[in-house]
C-alpha positions as CSV (number, residue, x, y, z in Angstrom):
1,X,5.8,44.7,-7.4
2,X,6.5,41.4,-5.3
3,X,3.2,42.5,-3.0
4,X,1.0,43.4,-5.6
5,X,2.3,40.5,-7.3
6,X,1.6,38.1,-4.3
7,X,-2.3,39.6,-4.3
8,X,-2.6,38.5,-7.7
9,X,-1.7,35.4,-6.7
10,X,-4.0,35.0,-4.2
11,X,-7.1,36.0,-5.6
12,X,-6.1,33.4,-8.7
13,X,-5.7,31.0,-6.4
14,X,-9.5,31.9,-4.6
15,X,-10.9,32.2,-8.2
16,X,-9.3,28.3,-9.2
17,X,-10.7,27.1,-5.9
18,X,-14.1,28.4,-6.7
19,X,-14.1,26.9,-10.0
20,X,-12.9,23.3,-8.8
21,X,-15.7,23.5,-6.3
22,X,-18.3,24.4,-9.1
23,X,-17.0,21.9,-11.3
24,X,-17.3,19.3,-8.4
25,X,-20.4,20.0,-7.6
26,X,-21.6,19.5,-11.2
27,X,-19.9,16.3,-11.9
28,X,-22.0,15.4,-8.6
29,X,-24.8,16.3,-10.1
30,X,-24.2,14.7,-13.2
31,X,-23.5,11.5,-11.4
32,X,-26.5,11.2,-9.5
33,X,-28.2,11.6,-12.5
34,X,-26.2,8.7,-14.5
35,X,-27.2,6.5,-11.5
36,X,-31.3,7.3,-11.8
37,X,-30.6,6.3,-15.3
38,X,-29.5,2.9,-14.6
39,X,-32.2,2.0,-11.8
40,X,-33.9,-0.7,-12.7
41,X,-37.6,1.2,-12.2
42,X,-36.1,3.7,-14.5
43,X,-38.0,3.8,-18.1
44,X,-36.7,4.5,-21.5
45,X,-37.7,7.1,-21.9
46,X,-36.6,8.4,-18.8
47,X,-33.4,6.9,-19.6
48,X,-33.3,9.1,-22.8
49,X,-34.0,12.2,-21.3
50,X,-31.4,11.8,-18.4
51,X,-29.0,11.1,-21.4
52,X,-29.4,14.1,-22.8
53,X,-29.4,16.3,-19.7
54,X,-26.5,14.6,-18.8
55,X,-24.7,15.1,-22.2
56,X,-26.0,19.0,-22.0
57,X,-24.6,19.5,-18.4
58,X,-21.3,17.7,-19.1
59,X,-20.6,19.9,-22.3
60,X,-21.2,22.8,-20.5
61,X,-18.8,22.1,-17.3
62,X,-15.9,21.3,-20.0
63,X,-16.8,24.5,-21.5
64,X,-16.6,26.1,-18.3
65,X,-14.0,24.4,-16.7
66,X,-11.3,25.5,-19.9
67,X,-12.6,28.7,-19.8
């Protein structure tokens, strides 16, 4: 039990990893894209629809990340 146990443990440990490191590399992304959106060449517009992408791809890493 103890071994199988132990494997268990491991691959739940490679699977958190994994999902920290997707997670990470979202909130990256939806960084970057906060900082376009407060470049002064930046239009409203612009502005709006990096909003909303950035809105979009922050619900769905919450989502992800309690899941």
């Amino acid at each position: 039990f103890a071994q199988r146990y132990n494997v268990f443990q491991k691959y739940t440990t490679i699977a958190a990893i994994r999902m920290h490191d997707e997670v990470t590399n979202e909130l990256s992304s939806i960084m970057m894209m906060a900082q376009q959106s407060i470049e002064p060449q930046t239009t409203h517009d612009q502005e709006h629809e990096n909003s909303r992408e950035i809105l979009q791809r922050a619900t769905t890493t919450v989502h992800r990340a309690r899941n």
